[in-house]
C-alpha positions as CSV (number, residue, x, y, z in Angstrom):
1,X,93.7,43.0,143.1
2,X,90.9,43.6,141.0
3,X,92.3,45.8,137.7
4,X,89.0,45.2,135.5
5,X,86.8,48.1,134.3
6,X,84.0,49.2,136.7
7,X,81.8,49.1,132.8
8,X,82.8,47.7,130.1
9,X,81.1,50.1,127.6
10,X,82.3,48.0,124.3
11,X,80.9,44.7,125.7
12,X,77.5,46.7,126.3
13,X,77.4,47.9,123.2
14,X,78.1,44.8,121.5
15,X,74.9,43.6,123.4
16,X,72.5,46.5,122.5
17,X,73.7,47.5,119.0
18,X,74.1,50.9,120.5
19,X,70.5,51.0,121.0
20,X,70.2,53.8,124.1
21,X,66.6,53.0,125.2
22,X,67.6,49.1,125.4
23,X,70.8,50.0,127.3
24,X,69.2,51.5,129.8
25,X,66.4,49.5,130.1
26,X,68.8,46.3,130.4
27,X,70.9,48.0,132.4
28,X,67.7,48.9,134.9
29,X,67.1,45.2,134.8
30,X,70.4,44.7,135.8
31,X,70.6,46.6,138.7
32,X,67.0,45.4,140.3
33,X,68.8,42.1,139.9
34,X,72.2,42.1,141.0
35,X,70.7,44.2,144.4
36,X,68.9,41.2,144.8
37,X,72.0,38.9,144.1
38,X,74.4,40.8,146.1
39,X,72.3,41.0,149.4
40,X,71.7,37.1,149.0
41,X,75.4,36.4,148.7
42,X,76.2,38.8,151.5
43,X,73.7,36.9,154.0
44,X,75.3,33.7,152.5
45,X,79.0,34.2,152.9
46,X,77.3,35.5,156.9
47,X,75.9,32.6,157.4
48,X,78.6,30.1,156.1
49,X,76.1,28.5,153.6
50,X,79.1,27.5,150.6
51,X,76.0,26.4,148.4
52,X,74.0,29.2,148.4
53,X,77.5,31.7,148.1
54,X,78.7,29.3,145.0
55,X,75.4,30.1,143.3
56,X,74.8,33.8,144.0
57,X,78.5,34.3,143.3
58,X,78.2,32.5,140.2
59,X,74.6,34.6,139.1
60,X,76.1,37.6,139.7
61,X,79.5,37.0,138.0
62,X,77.0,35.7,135.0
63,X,75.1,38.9,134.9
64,X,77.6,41.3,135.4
65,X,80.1,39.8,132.6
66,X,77.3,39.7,130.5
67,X,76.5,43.7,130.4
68,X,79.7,44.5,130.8
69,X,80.3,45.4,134.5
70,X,83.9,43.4,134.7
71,X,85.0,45.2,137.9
72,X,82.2,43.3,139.6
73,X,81.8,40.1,137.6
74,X,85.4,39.4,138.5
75,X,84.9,40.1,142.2
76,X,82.8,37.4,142.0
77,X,83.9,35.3,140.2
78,X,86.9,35.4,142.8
79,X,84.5,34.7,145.3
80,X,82.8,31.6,143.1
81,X,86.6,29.8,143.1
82,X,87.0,30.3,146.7
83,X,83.7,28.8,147.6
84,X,84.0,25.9,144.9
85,X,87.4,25.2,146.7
86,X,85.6,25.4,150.2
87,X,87.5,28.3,151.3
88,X,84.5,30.1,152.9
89,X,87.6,32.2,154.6
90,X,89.2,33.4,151.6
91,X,85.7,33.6,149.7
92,X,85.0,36.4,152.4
93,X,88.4,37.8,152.1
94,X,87.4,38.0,148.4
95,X,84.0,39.9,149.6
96,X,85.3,42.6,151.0
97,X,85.4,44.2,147.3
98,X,82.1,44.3,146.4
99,X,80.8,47.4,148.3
100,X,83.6,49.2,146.7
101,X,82.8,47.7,143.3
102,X,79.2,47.7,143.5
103,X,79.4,51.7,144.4
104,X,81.1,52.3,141.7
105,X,79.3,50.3,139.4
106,X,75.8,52.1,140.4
107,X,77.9,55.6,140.0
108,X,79.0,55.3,136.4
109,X,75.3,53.7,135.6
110,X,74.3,57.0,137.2
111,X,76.0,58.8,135.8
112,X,75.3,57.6,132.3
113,X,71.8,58.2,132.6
114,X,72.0,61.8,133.7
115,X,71.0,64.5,131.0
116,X,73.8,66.4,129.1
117,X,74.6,70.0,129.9
């Protein structure tokens, strides 16, 4: 079970220097990103392809780690050691977290950019 922090705000501001305009910019690139990643990994772990899942796994762990969204780096890295061990079975198994991860992920991104009341 996947205990990590949906977002990692210390990690993120270690990376922008508590810069709030690069935050969210980063974080926007982010997200067009790991959309991107996430439905090619999804049509991989489909499709059986263990390449292709190893290296969108391993992207998106790369990316997420490195802005601070743990919840979903670890998910995939899970899904990275299941593939590198040819377990396309468990690697699926693995899978099965990343809507739940991702949703919350885009949630608390949400809801960071939403204007003070």
């Amino acid at each position: 079970m996947n205990t990590a922090p949906v977002l990692d705000r210390k990690q993120l501001l270690e990376i922008t220097d508590g810069d709030a305009e690069f935050e969210q910019e980063l974080l926007g690139t982010y997200r067009a990103s790991a959309t991107g990643t996430l439905g090619r990994l999804r049509t991989a772990l489909a499709a059986g392809e263990s390449t292709q899942v190893i290296r969108e796994a391993h992207a998106l762990k790369g990316a997420s780690l490195n802005v601070g969204a743990s919840a979903l780096g670890e998910c995939a890295a899970a899904i990275e050691r299941a593939a590198r061990a040819g377990n396309l079975t468990l690697a699926r198994h693995e899978a099965r977290e990343l809507g739940a991860h991702e949703a919350a992920l885009w949630a608390e991104l949400d809801r960071s950019r939403a204007p003070e009341r």
